[in-house]
Every structure is written in structure tokens, then in C-alpha cells.
Residue frames as qw, qx, qy, qz and C-alpha x, y, z in Angstrom:
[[0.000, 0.889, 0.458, 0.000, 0.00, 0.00, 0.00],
 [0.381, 0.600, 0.023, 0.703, 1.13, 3.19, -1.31],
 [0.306, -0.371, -0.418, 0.771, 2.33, 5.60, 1.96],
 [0.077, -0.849, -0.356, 0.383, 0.51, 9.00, 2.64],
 [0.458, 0.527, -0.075, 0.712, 2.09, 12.27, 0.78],
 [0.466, -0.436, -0.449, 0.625, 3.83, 13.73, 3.94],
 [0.270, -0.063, 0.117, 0.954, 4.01, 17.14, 2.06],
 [0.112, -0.448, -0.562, -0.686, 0.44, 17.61, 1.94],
 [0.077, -0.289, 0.456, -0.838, -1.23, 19.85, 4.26],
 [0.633, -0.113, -0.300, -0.705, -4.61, 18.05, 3.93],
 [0.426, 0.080, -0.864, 0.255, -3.33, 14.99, 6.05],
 [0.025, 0.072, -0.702, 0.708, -4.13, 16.68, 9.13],
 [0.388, 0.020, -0.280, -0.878, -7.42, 17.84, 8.12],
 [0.765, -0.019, -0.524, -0.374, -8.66, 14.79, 6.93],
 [0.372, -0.047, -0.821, 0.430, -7.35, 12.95, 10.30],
 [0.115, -0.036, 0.491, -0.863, -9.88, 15.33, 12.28],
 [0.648, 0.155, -0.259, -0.699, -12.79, 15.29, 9.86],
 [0.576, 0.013, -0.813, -0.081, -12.54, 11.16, 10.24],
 [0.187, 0.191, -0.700, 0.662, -11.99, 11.61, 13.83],
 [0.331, -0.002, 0.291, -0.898, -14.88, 13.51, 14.54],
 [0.574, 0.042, -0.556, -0.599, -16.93, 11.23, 12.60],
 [0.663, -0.392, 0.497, -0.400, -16.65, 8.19, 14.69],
 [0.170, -0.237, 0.944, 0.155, -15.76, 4.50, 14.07],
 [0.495, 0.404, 0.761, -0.112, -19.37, 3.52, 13.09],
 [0.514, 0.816, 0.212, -0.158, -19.79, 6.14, 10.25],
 [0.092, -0.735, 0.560, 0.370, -16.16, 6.02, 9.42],
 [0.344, -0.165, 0.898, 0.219, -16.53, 2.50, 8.41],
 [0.486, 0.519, 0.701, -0.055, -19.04, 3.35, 5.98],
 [0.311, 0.914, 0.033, -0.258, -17.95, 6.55, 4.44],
 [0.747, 0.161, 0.199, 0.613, -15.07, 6.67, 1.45],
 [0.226, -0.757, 0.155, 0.593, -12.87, 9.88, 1.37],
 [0.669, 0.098, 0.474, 0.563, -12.55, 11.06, -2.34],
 [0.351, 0.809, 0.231, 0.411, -12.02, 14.20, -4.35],
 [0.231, -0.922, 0.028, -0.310, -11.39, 17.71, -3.27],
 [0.244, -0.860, 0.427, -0.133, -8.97, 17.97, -0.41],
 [0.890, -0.162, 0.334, -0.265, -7.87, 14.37, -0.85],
 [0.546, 0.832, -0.074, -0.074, -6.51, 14.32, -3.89],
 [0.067, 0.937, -0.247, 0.238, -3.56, 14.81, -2.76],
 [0.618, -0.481, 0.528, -0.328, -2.95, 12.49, -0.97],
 [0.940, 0.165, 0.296, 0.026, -3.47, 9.55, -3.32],
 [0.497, 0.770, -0.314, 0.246, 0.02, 11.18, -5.26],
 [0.922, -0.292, 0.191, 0.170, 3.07, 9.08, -4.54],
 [0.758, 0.451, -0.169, 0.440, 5.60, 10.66, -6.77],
 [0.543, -0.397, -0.131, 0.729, 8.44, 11.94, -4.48],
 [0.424, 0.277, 0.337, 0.793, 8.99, 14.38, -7.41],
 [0.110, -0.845, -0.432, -0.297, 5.88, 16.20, -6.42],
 [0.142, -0.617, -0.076, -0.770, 5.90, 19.86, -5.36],
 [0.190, -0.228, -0.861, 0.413, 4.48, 20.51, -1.92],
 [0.021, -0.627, -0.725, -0.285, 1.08, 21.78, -1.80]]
């Protein structure tokens, strides 16, 4: 499994927004687009955001 991009600021974000959610609606909800994005990029090469 492909690691996190450390250089993206959206990490944290998305760690709270899950948080808050809770373990029963976390395990039902998929995280895509928008601030995410970002995240799913794996080239080293990349830029930070």
C-alpha cells in the first residue's frame, strides 16, 4: 500500500474530519475528491502543496 504524501497539508485535516466522525460512520464513508486528492500522489517528485 502506497504511503501517505507527507508534504500535503490536507493529512491533518482529513485525520480530524474522520476523527470527529466516529468509528461507526467512518466504516461506511469513502474519502474522495477535493482535499484528498492529494494524498493519493506518490511521486516523491511532487511539489508541496
Amino acid at each position: 500500500m502506497a504511503e501517505l504524501n507527507p508534504n500535503d497539508p490536507n493529512v491533518l485535516l482529513l485525520e480530524l474530519v474522520a476523527s470527529r466522525f466516529g468509528d461507526a460512520l467512518r466504516a461506511e464513508l469513502v474519502f474522495v475528491g477535493g482535499a484528498v486528492t492529494g494524498l493519493l500522489i506518490t511521486d516523491p517528485a511532487m511539489p508541496a502543496i
